[in-house]
TIVO-2410 file (N, C-alpha, C; in nm, 3 decimals):
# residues 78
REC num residu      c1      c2      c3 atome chaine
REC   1      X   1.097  -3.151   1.241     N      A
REC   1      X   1.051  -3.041   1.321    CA      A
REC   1      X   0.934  -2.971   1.250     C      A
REC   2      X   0.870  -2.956   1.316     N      A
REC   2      X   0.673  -2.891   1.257    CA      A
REC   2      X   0.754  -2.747   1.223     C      A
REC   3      X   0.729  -2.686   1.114     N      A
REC   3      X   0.686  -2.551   1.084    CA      A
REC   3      X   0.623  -2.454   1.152     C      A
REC   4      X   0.674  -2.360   1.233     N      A
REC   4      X   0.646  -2.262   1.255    CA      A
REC   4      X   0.493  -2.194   1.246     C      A
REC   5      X   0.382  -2.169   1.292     N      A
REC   5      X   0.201  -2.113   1.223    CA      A
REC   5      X   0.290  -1.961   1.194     C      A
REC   6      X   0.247  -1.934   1.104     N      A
REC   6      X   0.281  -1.810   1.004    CA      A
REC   6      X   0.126  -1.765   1.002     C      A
REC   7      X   0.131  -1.630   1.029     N      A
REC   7      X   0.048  -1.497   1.040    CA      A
REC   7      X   0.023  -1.399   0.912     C      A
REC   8      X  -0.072  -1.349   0.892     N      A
REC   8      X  -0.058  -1.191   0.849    CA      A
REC   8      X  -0.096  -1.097   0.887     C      A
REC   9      X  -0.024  -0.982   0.872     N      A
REC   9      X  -0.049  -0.876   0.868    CA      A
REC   9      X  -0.091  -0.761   0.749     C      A
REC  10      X  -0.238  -0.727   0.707     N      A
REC  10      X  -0.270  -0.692   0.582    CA      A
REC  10      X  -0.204  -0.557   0.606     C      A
REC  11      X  -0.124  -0.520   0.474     N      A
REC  11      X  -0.127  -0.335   0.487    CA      A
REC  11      X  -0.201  -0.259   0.433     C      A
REC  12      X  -0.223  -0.158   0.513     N      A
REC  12      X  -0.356  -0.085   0.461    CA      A
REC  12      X  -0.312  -0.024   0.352     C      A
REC  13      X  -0.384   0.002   0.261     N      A
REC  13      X  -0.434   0.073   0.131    CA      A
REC  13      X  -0.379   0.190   0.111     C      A
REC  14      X  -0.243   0.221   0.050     N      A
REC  14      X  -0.210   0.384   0.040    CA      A
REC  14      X  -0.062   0.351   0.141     C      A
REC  15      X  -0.036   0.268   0.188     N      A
REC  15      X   0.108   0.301   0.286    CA      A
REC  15      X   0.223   0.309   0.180     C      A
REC  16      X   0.288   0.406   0.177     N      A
REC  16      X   0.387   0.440   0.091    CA      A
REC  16      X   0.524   0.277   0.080     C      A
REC  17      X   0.533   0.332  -0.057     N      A
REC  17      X   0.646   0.134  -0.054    CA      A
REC  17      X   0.747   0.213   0.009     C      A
REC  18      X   0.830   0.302   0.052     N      A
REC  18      X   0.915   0.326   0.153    CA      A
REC  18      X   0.899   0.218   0.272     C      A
REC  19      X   0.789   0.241   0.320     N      A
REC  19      X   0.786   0.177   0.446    CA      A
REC  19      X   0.746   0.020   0.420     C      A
REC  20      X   0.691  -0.038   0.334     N      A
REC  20      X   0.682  -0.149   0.271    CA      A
REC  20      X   0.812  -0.219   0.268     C      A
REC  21      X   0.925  -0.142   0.194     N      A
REC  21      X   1.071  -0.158   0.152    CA      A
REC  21      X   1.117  -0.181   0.294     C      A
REC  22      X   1.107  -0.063   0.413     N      A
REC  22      X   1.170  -0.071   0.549    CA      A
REC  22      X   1.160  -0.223   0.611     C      A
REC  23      X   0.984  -0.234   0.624     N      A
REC  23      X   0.969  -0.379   0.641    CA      A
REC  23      X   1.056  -0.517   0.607     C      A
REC  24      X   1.072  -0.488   0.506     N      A
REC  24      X   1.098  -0.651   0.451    CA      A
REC  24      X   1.231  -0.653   0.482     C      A
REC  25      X   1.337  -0.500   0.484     N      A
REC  25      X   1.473  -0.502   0.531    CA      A
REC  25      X   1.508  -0.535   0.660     C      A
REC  26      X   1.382  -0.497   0.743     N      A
REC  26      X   1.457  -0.497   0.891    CA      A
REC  26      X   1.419  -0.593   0.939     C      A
REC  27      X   1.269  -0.685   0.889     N      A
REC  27      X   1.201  -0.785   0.955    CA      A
REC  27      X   1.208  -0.918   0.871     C      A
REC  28      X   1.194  -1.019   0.919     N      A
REC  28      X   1.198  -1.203   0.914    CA      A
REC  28      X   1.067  -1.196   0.825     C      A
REC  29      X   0.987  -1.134   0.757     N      A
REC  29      X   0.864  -1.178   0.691    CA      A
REC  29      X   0.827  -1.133   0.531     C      A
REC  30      X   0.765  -1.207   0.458     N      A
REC  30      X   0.737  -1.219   0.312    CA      A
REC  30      X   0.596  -1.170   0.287     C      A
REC  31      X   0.662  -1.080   0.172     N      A
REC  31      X   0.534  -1.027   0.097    CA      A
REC  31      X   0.433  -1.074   0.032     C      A
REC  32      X   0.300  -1.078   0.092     N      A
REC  32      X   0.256  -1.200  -0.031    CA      A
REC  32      X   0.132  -1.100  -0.069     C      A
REC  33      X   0.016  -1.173  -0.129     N      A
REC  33      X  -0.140  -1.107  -0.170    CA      A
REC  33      X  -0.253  -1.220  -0.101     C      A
REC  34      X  -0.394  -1.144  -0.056     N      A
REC  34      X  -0.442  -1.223  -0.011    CA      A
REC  34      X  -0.584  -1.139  -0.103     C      A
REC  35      X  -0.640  -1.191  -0.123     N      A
REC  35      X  -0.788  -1.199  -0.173    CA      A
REC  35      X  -0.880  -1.138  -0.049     C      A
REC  36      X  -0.930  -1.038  -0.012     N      A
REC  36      X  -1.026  -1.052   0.084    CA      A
REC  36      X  -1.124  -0.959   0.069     C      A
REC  37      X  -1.285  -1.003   0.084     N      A
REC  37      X  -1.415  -0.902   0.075    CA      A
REC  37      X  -1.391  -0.787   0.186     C      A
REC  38      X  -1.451  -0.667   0.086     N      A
REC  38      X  -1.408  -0.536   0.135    CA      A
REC  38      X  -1.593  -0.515   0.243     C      A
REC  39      X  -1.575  -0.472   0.329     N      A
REC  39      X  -1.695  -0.392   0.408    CA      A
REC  39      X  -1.721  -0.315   0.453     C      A
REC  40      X  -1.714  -0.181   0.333     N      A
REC  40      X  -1.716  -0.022   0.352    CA      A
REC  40      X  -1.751   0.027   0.255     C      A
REC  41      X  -1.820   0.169   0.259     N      A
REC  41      X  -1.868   0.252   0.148    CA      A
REC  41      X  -1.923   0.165   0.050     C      A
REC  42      X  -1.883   0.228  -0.085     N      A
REC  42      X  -1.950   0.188  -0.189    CA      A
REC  42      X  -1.843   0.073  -0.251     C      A
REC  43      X  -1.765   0.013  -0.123     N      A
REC  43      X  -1.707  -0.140  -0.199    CA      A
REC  43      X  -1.784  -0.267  -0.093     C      A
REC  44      X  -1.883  -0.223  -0.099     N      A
REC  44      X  -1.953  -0.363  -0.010    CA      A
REC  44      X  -1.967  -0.486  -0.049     C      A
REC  45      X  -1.875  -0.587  -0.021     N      A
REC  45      X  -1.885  -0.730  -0.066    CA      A
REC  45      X  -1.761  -0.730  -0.190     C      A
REC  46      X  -1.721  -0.619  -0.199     N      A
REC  46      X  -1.608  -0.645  -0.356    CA      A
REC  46      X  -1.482  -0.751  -0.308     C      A
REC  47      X  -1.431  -0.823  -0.393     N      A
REC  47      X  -1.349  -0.914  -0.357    CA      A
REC  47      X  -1.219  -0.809  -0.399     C      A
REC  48      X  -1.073  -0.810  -0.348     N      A
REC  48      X  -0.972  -0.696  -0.374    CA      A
REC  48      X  -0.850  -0.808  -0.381     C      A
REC  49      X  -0.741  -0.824  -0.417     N      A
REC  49      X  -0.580  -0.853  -0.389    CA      A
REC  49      X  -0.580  -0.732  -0.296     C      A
REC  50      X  -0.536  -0.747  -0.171     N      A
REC  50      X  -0.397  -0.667  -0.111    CA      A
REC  50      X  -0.328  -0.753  -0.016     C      A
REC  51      X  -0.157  -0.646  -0.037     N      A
REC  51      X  -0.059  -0.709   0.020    CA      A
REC  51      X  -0.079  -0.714   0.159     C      A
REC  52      X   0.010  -0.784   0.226     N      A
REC  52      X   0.029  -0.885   0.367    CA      A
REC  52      X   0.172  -0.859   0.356     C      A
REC  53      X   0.200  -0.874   0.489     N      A
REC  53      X   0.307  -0.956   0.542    CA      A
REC  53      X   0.280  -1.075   0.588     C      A
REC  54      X   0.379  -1.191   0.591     N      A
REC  54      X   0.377  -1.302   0.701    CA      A
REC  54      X   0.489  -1.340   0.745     C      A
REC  55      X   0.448  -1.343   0.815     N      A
REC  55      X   0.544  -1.434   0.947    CA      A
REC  55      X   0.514  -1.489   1.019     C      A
REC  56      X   0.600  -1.529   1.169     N      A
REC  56      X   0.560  -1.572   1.286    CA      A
REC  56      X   0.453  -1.494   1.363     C      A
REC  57      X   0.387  -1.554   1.470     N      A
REC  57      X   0.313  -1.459   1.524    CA      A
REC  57      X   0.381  -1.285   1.601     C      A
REC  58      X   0.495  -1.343   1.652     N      A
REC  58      X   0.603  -1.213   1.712    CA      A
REC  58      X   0.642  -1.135   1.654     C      A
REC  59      X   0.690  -1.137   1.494     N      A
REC  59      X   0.758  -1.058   1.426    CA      A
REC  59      X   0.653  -0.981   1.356     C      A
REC  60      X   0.493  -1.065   1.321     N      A
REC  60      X   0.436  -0.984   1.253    CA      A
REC  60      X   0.342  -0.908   1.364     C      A
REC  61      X   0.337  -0.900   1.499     N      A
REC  61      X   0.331  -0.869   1.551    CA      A
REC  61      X   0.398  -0.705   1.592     C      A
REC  62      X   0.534  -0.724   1.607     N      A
REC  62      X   0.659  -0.590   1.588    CA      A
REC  62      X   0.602  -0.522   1.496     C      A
REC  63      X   0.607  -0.597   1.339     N      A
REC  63      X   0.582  -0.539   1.229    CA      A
REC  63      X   0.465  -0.428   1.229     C      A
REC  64      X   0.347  -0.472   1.282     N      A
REC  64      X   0.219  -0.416   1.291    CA      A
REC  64      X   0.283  -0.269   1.368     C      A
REC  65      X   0.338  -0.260   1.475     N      A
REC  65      X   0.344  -0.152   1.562    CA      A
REC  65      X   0.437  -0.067   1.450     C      A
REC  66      X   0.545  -0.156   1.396     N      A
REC  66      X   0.607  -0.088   1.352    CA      A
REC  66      X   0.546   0.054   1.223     C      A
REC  67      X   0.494  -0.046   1.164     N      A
REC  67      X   0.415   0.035   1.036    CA      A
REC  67      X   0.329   0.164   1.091     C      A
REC  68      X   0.236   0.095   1.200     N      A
REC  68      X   0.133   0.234   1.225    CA      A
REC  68      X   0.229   0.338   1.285     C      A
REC  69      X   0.324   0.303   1.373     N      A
REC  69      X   0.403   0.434   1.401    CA      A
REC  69      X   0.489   0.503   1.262     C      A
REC  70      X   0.535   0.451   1.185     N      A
REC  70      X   0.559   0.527   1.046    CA      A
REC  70      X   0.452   0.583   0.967     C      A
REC  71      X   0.298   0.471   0.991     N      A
REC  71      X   0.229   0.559   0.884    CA      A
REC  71      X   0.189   0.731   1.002     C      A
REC  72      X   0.227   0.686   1.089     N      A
REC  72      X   0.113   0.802   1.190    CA      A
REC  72      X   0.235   0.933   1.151     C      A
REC  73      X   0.394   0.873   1.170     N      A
REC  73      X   0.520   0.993   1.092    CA      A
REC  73      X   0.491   1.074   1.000     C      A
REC  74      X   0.471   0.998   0.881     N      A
REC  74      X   0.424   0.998   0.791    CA      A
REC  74      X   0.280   1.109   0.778     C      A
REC  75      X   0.183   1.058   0.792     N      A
REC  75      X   0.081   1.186   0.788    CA      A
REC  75      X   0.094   1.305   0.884     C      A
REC  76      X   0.202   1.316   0.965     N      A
REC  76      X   0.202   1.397   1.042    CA      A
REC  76      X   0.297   1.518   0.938     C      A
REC  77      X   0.399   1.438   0.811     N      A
REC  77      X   0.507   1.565   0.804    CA      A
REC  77      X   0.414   1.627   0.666     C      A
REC  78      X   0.262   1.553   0.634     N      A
REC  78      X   0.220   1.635   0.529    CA      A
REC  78      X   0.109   1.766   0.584     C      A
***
């Protein structure tokens, strides 16, 4: 049986590991690092590690909604 196409979802920069931690408990997908050129401000062209999720397309899909509605919680109770 073919393998599953596995997705990511990058997390943005600053999301507290609370919700990092929530992720990986409630959802089917693995933490990994991806290498990717930055294209903003004064990091134009810099190469960075940041974390991902992956998974299937569906779960990292959930995942995505899931996070921005915690990070949006989140800046709302500061």
């Amino acid at each position: 049986m073919a393998e599953e196409e596995q997705f990511d979802m990058l997390i943005p920069p600053g999301t507290p590991r609370s919700i990092i931690a929530d992720v990986l408990n409630k959802y089917n997908v693995e933490l990994v690092t991806r290498k990717e050129r930055l294209h903003f401000a004064n990091m134009e062209g810099d190469v960075r590690e940041l974390l991902a999720f992956r998974g299937t397309r569906p779960v990292v899909e959930e995942v995505e909604q899931y996070v921005f509605k915690k990070l949006e919680e989140y800046i709302g109770e500061e």
